[in-house]
Backbone as ProteinMPNN parsed JSONL, in Angstrom:
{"seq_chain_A": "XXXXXXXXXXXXXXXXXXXXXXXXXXXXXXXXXXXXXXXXXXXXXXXXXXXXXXXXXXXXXXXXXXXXXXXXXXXXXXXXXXXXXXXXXXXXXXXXXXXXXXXXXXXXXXXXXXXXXXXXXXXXXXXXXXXXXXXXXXXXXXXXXXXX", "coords_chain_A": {"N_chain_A": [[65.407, 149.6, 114.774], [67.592, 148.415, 116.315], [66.907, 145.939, 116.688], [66.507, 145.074, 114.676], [69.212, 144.395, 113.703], [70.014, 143.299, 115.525], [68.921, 140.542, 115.189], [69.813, 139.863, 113.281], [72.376, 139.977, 113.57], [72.271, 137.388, 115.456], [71.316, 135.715, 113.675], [73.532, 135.533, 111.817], [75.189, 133.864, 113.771], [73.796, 131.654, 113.916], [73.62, 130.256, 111.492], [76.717, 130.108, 110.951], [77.568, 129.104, 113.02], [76.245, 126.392, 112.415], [77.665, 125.94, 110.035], [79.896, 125.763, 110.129], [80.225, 123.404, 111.801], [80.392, 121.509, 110.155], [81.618, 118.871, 107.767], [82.849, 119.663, 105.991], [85.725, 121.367, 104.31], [85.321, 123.722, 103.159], [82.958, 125.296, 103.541], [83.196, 124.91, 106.401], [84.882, 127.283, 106.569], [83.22, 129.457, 105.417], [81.351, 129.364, 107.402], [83.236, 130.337, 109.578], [83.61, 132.78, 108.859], [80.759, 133.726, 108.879], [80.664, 133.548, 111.564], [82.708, 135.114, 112.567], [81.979, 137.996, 111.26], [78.952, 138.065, 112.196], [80.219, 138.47, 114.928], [81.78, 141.015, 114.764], [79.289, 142.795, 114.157], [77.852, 142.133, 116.406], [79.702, 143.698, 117.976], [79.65, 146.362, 117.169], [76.876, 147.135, 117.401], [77.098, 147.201, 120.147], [78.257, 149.1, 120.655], [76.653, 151.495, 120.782], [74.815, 154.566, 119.827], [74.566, 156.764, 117.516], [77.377, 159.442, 117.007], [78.989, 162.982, 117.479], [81.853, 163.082, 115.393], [84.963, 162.411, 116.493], [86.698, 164.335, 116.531], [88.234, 167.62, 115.645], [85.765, 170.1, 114.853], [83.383, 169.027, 115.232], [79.702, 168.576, 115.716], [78.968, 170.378, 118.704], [77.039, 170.137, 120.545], [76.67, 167.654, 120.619], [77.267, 164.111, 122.558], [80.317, 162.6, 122.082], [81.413, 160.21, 119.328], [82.123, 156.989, 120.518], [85.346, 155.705, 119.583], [86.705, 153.535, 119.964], [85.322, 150.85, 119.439], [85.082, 150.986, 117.019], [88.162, 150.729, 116.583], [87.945, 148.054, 117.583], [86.833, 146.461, 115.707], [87.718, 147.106, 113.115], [90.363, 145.089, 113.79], [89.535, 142.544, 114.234], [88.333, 142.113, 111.371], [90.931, 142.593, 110.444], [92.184, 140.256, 111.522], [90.567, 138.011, 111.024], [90.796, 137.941, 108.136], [93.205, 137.151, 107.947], [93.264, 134.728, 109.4], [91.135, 133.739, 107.728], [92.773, 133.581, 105.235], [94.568, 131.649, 105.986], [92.717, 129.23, 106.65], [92.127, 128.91, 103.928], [94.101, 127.858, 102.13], [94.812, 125.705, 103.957], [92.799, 124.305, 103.264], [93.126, 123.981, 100.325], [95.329, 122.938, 100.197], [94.689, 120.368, 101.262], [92.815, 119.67, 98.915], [94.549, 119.386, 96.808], [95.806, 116.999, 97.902], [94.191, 114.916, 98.728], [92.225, 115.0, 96.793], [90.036, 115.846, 97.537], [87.268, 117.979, 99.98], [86.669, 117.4, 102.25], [87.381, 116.667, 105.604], [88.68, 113.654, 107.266], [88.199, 111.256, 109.543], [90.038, 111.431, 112.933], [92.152, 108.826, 113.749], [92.826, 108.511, 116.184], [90.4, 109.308, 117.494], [88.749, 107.4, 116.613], [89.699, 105.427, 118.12], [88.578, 106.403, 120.649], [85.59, 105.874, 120.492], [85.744, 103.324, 120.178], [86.686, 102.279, 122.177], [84.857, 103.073, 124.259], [82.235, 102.112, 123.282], [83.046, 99.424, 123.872], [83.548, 99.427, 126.841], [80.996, 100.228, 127.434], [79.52, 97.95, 127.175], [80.835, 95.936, 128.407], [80.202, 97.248, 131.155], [77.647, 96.386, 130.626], [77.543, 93.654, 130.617], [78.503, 92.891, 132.999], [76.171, 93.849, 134.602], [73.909, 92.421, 133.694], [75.56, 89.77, 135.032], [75.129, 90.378, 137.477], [72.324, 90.56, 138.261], [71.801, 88.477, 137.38], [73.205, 87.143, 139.65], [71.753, 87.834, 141.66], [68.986, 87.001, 141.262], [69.317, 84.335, 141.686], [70.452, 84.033, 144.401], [67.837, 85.104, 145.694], [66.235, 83.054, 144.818], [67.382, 81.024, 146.287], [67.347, 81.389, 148.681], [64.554, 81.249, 148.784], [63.96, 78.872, 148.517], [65.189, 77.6, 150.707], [63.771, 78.573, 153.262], [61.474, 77.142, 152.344], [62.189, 75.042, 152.41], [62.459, 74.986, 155.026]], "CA_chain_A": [[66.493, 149.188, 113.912], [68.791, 147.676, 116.283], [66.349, 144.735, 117.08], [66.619, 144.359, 113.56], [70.468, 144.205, 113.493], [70.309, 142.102, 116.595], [68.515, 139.698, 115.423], [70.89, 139.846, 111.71], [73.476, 139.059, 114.388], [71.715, 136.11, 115.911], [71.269, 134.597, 112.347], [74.864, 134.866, 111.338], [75.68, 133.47, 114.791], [73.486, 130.911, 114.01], [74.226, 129.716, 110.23], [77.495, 130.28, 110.854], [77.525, 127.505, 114.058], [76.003, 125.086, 111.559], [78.311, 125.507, 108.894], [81.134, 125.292, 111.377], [80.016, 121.863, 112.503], [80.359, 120.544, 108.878], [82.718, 118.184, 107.916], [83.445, 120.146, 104.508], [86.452, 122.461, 104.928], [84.62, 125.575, 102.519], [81.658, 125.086, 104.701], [83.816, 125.362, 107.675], [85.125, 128.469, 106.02], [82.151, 130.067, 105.209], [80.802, 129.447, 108.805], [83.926, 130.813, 110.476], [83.586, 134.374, 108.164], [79.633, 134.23, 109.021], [80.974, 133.872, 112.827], [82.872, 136.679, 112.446], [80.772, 139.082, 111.116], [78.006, 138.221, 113.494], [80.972, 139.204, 115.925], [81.576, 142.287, 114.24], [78.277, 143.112, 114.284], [77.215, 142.588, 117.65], [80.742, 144.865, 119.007], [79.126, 147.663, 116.657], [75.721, 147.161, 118.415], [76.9, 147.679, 121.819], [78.89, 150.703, 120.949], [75.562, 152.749, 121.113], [74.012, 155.347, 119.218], [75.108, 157.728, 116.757], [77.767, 160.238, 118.433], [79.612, 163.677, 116.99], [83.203, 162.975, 115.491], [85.544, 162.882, 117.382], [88.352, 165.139, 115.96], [87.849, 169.112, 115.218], [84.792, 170.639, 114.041], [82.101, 168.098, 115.229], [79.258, 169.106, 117.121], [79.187, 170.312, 120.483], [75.642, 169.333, 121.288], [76.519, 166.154, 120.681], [78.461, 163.311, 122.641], [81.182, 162.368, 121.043], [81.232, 159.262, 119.256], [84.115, 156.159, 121.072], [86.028, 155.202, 118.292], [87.352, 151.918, 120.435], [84.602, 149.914, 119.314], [85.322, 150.478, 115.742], [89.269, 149.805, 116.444], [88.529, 146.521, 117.557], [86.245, 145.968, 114.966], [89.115, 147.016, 111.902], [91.331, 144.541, 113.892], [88.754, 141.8, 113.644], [88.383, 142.347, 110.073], [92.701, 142.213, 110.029], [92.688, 138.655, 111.932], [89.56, 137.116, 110.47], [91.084, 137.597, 106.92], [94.618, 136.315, 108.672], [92.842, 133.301, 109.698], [90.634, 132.907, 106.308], [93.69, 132.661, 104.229], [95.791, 130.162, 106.368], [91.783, 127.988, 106.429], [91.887, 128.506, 102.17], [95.5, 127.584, 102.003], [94.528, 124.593, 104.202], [91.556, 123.716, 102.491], [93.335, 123.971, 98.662], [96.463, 121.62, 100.196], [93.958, 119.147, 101.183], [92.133, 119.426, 97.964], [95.712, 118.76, 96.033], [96.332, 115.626, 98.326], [92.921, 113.76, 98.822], [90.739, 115.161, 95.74], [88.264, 116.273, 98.698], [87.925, 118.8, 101.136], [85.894, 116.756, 103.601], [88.018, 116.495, 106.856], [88.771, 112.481, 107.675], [87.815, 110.883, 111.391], [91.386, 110.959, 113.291], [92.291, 107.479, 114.123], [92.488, 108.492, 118.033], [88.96, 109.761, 117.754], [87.817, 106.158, 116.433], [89.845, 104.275, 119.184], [88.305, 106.58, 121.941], [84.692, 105.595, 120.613], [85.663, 101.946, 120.459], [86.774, 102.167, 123.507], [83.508, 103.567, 124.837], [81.688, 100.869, 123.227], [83.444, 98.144, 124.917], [83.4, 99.735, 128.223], [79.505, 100.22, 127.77], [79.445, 96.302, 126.877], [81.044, 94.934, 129.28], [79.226, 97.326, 131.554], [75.95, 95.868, 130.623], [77.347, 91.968, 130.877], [78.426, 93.099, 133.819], [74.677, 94.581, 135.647], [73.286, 91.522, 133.888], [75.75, 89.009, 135.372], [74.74, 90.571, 138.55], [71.087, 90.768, 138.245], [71.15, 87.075, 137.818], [73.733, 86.568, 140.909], [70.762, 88.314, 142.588], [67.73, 86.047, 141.583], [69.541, 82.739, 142.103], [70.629, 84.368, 145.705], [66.949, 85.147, 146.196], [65.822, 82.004, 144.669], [68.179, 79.914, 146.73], [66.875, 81.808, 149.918], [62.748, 81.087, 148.98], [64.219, 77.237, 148.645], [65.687, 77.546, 152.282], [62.699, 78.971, 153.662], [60.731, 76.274, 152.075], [63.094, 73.405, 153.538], [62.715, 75.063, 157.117]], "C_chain_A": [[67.497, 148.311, 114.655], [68.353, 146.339, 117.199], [66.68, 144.268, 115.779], [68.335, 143.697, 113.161], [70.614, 143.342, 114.732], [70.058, 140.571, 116.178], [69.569, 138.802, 113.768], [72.132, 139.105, 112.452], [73.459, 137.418, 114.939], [71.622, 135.433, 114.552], [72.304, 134.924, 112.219], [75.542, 134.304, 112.292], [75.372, 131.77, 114.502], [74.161, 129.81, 112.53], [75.528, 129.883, 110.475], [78.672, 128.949, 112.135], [77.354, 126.17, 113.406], [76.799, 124.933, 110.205], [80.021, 124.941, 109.65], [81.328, 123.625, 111.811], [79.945, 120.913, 111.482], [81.252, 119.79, 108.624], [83.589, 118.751, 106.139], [84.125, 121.506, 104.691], [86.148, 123.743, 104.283], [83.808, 125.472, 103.727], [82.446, 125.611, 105.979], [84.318, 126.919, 107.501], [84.631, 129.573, 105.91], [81.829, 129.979, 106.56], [81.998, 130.335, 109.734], [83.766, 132.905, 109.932], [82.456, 134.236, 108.312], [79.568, 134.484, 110.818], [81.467, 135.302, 113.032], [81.884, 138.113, 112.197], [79.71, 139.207, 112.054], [78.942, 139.142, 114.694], [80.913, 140.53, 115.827], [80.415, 143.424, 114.336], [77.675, 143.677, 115.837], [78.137, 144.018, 118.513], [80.224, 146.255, 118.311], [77.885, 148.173, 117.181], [76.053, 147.506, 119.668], [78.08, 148.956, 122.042], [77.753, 152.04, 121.367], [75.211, 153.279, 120.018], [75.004, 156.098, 118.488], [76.161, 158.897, 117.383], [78.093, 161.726, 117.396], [81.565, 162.989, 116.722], [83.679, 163.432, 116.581], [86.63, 163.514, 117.115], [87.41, 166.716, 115.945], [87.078, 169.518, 114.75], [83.411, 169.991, 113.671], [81.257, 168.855, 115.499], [78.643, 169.176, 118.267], [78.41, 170.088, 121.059], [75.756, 168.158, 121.487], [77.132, 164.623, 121.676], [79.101, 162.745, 121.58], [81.051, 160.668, 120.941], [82.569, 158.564, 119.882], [84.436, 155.713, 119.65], [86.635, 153.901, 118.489], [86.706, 150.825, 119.452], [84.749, 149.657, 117.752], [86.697, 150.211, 115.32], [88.964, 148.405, 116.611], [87.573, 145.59, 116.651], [87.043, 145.396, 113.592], [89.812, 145.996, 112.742], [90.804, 143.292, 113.578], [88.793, 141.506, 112.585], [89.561, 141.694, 109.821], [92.312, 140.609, 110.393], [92.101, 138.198, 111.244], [90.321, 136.887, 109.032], [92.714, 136.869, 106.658], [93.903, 135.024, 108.515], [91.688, 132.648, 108.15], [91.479, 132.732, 105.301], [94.477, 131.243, 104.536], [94.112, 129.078, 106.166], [91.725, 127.957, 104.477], [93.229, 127.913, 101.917], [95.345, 126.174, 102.377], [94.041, 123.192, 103.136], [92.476, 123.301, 100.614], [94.206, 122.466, 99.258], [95.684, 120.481, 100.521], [93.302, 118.471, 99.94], [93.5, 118.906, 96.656], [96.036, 117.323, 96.726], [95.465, 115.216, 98.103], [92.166, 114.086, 97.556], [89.318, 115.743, 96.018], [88.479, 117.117, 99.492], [87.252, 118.076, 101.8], [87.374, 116.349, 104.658], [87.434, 114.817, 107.158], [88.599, 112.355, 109.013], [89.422, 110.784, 111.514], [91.353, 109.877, 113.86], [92.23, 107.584, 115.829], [90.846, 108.474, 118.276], [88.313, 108.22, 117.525], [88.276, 105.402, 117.712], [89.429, 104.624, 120.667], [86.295, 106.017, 121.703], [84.614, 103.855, 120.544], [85.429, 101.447, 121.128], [85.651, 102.14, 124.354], [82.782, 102.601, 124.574], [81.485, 99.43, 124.242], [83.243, 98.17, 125.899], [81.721, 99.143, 128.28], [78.991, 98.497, 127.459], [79.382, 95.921, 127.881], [80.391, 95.459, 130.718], [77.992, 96.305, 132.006], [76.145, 94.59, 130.535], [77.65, 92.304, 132.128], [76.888, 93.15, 135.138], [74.055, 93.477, 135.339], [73.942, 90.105, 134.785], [75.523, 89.442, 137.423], [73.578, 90.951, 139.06], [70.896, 89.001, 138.208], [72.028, 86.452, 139.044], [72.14, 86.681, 141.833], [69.853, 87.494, 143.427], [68.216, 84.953, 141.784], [70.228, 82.922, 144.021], [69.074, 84.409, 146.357], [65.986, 84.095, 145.885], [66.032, 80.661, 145.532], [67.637, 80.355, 148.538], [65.451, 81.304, 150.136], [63.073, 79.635, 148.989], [64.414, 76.992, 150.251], [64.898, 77.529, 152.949], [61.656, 77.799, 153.234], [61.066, 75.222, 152.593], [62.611, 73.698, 154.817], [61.162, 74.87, 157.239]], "O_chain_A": [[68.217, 147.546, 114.014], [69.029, 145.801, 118.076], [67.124, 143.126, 115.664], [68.537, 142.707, 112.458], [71.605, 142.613, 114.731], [70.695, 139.608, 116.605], [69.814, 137.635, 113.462], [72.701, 138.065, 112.122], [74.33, 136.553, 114.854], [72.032, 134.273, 114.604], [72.654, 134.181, 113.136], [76.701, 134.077, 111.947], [76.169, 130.853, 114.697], [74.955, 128.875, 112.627], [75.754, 129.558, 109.31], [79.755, 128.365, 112.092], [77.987, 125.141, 113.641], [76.627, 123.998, 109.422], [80.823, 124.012, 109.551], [82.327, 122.945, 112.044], [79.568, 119.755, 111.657], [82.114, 119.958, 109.486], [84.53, 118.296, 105.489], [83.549, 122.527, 105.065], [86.618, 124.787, 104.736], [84.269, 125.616, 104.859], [82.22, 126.725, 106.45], [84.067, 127.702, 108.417], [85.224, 130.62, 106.17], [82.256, 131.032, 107.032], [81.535, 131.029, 110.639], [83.835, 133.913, 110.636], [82.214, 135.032, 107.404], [78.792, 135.264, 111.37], [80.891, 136.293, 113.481], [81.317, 138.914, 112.939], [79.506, 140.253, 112.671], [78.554, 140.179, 115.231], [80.21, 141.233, 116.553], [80.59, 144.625, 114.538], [77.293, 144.758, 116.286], [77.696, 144.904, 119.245], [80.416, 147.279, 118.967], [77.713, 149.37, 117.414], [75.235, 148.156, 120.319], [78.556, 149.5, 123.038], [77.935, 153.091, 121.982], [75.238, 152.53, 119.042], [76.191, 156.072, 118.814], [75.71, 159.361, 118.43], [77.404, 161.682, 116.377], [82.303, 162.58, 117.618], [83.306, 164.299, 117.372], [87.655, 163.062, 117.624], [86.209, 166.839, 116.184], [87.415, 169.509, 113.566], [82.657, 170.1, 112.704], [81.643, 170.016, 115.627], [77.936, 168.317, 118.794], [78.629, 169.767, 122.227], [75.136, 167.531, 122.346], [77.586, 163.917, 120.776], [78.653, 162.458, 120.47], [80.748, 159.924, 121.874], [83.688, 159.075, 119.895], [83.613, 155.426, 118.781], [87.037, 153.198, 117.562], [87.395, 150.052, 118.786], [84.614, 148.554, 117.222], [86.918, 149.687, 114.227], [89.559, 147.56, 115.943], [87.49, 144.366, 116.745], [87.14, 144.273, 113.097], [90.384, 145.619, 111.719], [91.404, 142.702, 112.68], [89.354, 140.42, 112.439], [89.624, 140.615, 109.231], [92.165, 139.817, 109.462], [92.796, 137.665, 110.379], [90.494, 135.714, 108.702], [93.209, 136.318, 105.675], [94.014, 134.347, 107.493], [91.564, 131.495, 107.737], [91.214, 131.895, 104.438], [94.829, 130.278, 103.856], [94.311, 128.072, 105.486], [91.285, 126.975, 103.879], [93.016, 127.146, 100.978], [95.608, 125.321, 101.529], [94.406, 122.122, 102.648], [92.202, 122.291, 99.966], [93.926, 121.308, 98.95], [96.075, 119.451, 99.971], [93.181, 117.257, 99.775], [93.241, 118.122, 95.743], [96.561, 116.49, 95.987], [95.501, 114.855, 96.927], [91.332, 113.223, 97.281], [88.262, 115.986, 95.433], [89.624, 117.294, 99.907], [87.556, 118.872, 102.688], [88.306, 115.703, 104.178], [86.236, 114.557, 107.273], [88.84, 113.335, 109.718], [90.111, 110.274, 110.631], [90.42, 109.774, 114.657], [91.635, 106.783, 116.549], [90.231, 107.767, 119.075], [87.39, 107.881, 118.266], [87.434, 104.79, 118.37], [89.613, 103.898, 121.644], [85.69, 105.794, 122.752], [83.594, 103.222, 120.816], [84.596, 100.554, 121.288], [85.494, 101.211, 125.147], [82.474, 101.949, 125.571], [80.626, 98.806, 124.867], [82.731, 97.161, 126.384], [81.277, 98.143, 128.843], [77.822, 98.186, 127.689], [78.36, 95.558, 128.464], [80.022, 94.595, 131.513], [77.592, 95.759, 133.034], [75.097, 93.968, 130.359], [76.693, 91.866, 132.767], [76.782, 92.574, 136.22], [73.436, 93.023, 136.302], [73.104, 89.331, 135.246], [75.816, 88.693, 138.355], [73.532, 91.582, 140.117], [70.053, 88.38, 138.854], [71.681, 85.352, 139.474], [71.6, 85.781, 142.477], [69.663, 87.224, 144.613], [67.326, 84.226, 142.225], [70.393, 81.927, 144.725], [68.926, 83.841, 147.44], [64.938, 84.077, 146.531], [65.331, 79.65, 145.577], [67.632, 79.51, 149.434], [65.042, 80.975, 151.249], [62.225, 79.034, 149.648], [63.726, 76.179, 150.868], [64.858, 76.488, 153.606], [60.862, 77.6, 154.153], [60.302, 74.482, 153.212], [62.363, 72.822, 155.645], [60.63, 74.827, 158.348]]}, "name": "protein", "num_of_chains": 1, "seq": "XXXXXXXXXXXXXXXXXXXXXXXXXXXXXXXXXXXXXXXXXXXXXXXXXXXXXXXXXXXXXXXXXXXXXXXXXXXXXXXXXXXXXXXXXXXXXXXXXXXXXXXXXXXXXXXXXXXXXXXXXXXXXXXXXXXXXXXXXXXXXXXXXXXX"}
């Protein structure tokens, strides 16, 4: 069973990466609450095995179960639904301004791939204007050699 819940973890780890990486702010939404849960999941997996309560009148054969693992699970739960209202709150005020939830390119982000462009340009006039210094250096040398 807890290959099977491992692997439940690994798929909401996974769908939840690819919705993340979307440019549609539900999508992003949905991926951040399938992150979670995977989270959730796995901190319940590595609490262990079944235990005895831990309060009065468990029993005593048993180890007792930690109860940590399912505080910081309930707190999880608290933030995640912290952080999925301020991303729906987001998401609606975008959808009242633009008509869309798709998330726009930020104008820095275009002028650092411009940038990159150009570099890699002038780069590559660069290696070629020095690939032909080369052969007219080694052309101008087999001439020399031919004079002498």
């Amino acid at each position: 069973m807890t290959i099977v819940l491992a692997a439940a973890a690994a798929a909401l780890f996974g769908c939840g990466t690819f919705l993340l990486l979307q440019r549609q702010l539900t999508r992003v939404l949905v991926g951040l609450a399938l992150l979670s849960h995977g989270a959730n999941l796995v901190i319940i997996l590595a609490a262990g095995g079944r235990g005895a309560p831990t309060f009065v009148g468990g029993d005593e054969d048993r180890a007792l179960l930690d109860p940590l693992p399912q505080a910081f699970v309930l707190t999880a739960i608290v933030i995640t639904f912290g952080v999925t209202s301020f991303l729906l709150a987001l998401a609606y005020r975008s959808w009242l301004l633009t008509g869309d939830d798709e998330v726009q390119d930020d104008v820095e982000d275009r002028l650092i791939v411009t940038r990159w462009s150009v570099s890699e340009e002038l780069i590559d006039a660069e290696e070629a204007a020095l690939a032909a210094h080369a052969e007219d250096v080694a052309r101008r040398e087999m001439d020399e050699e031919a004079h002498r």
